[in-house]
C-alpha positions, 0 to 999 in steps of 0.5 A: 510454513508447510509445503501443500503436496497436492500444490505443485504449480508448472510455469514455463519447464519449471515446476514449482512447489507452492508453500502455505501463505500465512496471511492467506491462511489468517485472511481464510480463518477470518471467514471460515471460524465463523458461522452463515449467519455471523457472516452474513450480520457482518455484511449488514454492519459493513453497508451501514458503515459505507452508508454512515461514512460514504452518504452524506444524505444518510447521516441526515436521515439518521439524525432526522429520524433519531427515534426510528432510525431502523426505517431509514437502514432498512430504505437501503436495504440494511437489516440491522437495527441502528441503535445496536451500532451506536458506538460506531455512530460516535466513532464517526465523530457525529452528534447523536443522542444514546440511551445510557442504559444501553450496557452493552454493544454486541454488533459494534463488538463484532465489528471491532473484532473483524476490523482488528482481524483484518488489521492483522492481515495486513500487517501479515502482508507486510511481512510477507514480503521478507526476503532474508534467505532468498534475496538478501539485498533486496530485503535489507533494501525493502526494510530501509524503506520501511522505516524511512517510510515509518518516520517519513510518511505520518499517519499514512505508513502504517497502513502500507504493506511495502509489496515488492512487485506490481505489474501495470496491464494497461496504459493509462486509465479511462476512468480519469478521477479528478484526485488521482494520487498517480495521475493516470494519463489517458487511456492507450490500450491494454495488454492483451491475453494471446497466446505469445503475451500469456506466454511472456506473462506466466514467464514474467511471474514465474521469474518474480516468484524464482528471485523473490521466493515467497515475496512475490505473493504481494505482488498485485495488477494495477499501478496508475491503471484501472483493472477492468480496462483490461478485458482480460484481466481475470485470466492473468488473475488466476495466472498468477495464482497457479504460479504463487499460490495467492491471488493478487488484490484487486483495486478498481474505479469502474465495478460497473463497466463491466460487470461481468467482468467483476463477478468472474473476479468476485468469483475468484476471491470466492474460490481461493480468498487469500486477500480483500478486494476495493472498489473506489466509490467516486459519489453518492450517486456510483455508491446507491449504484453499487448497492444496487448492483451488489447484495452485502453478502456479495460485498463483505470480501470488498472494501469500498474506498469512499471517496465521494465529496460528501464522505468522511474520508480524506484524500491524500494529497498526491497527483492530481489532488495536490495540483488542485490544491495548489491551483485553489489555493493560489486563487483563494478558495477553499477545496474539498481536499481536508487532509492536513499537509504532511499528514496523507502525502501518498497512495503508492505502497510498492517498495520494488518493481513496477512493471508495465507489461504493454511497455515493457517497462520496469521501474524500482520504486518506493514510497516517498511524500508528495513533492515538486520532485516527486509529486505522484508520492514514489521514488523512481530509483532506478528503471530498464526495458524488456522484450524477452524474458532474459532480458526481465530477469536481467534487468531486474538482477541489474537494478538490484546491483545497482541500486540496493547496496549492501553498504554505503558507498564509499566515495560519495558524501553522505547526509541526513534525510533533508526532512529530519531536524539534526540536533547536536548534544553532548556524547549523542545527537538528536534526529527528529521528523514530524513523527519520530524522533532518534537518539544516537550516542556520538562519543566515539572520537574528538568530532562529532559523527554527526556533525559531520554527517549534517555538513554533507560535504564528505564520504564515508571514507574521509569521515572515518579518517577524520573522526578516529585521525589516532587510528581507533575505533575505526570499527565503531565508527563503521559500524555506527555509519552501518546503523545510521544507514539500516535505520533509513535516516541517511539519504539514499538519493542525491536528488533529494540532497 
């Protein structure tokens, strides 16, 4: 990356240096190597799709009115011809009929291409929060996660980027969605711009960026909260722009509640465009009324999350969605909620901190599925308080010591994952989940490694001693335990054992 010079940031005494960010750099060229006009056709295909997936009643129209289905686009606005998007059509799964002779599909291209765009994008972020040189720990710890997280999570890991940090500006939530993945509580105030808390706040970020480098530019401001509760909200925005040099991504339930609000935050994304913003859509009814407020162009930087009774997406089956789906299914109803168990398992993506600026709080976190242990979806490893900014950065230095080992430790048994099936063979063991498998080679002494590790019932320590009793290969089996731990496959919490 090349230092930006005219990018020299101040937070608190210490000035900052802010580097070029490659995924906002690959997120800007997304928009700026296309024309106006390129643009603008990208707006109209992305509310035909919102419609198409999100509007039940628009997939009737188009199938009631399959010789004209340009006046039922153009009655919400659209200025595109349906027939040019039919591929897409099928892609949703709906039975429509197509002319044959259509040879080619130029608008579904265009789609296709930015989606594939945006898609790198988020797997830019994701590497965005590689920590190598600046905090080793950390990033050996973040990187476990993700691959316990790739074999553990199903359909729903590759969609999650691993953040390191994400800061709660709020208590609680007013919006109160029936599926929340968090299962917000009540609304109980929110943290307010003045001058001592901008102060705590611009030190807080200024210190993320200090132990986490480049890192810190996943951070985002909202947790089991809903942004727009915060009146505020766009000032700690561009805060921590100024500090990091990315402006975080923002997710909202309420565009609406004060639009003033969202347009200034709609400006900002303008102004820097460094990452796509979300509004969740809870009805048909708060999506026509979004349009209505929004032109396509105003939209194209947004994703609407669709999450509506009659949309075709799916719930993930976390919070207050998997509590509904136990009350329903205890007495015998079918529910709304189609997401397959173990397929959709959790909303969280943070592997790191979690802070929540009006408590004072931070937790260490990282995604897991749903569960009687850890229902809202997240691992809570580990959590401490703050009133001042040394006590931030001390408490955040102490959950790292305590919590991302640099080995594993030595006088505590070690197990598998309690999700993957162990299988032993001759010379190697096999580990397999509901979506990867591992093949290990296990012929470094007289016992099995494995089988060892499958009992549970002894440390590093006494399994080294009883796998090489000649004193051989000691190192190899080290080494082994080394991969098996790096490979996220051994079990990092004794709660879960």
């Amino acid at each position: 990356m090349k230092v930006m010079p005219s990018r020299l940031q101040r937070c608190g005494s210490a000035l900052h240096t802010v580097t070029a960010s490659d995924a906002a750099t690959h997120y800007r060229q997304i928009f700026d190597r296309r024309t106006p006009e390129q643009l603008r056709t990208l707006s109209h295909i992305k509310r035909f799709m919102e419609r198409l997936v999100g509007d039940m009643e628009f997939r009737k129209e188009l199938s009631n009115n399959i010789d004209a289905p340009r006046l039922v686009s153009q009655l919400h606005g659209i200025e595109l011809d349906p027939i040019e998007m039919l591929p897409l059509w099928r892609n949703t799964h709906l039975k429509y009929r197509f002319k044959p002779e259509c040879a080619s599909w130029p608008l579904a291209l265009m789609w296709d291409d930015y989606i594939r765009e945006m898609l790198r994008h988020r797997d830019l972020l994701r590497d965005e929060g590689a920590m190598t040189t600046v905090n080793p720990r950390f990033h050996a710890w973040r990187e476990r996660q993700i691959r316990r997280c790739n074999c553990e999570l199903g359909v729903s890991a590759a969609s999650i980027t691993h953040p390191v940090i994400a800061f709660e500006l709020s208590e609680g939530c007013t919006v109160g969605c029936w599926f929340c993945g968090l299962s917000a509580g009540r609304f109980k105030g929110f943290f307010e711009y003045s001058e001592e808390h901008a102060e705590l706040w611009r030190g807080v970020v200024g210190i993320a960026n200090e132990m986490f480098g480049s890192a810190a530019r996943t951070g985002f401001c909202y947790w089991a909260t809903d942004p727009m509760d915060n009146p505020h909200y766009d000032r700690f925005l561009l805060d921590y722009y100024q500090i990091t040099g990315v402006l975080p991504q923002t997710t909202t339930a309420a565009p609406l509640k004060d639009p003033t609000l969202t347009r200034r935050v709609l400006d900002l994304f303008k102004q820097y465009r460094t990452v796509t913003n979300r509004f969740s859509v809870l009805s048909t009814t708060h999506l026509n009324q979004i349009h209505s407020a929004f032109s396509p162009e105003e939209l194209l930087g947004v994703e609407l999350i669709l999450q509506g009774r009659g949309a075709l997406t799916e719930k993930a089956l976390v919070g207050r969605a998997r509590e509904r789906k136990k009350r329903f299914k205890g007495a015998n109803k079918d529910d709304v909620i189609g997401a397959p168990e173990g397929d959709h398992t959790t909303i969280a993506c943070v592997s790191g901190f979690l802070v929540n600026m009006l408590r004072g709080r931070v937790q260490l976190v990282t995604p897991v599925p749903g569960s009687s242990r850890w229902p809202l979806g997240y691992r809570i490893v580990g959590e401490c308080f703050f009133r001042t900014l040394n006590e931030f950065r001390d408490g955040l230095q102490r959950l790292i010591d305590q919590h991302m080992l640099e080995c594993l430790p030595l006088d505590k048994p070690i197990s598998f994952r309690r999700d993957l099936q162990y299988k032993s063979g001759t010379g190697h063991f096999h580990l397999r989940s509901r979506n990867m498998q591992h093949r290990v080679i296990d012929n470094l002494g007289p016992i099995s490694v494995g089988n060892l590790i499958e009992r549970g019932n002894c440390t590093p320590s006494e399994l080294v001693k009883r796998v090489t009793s000649d004193g051989k290969s000691v190192l190899a089996v080290a080494d082994l335990l080394d991969q098996l731990y790096s490979a996220g496959v051994i079990a990092e919490d004794l709660d879960d054992r």
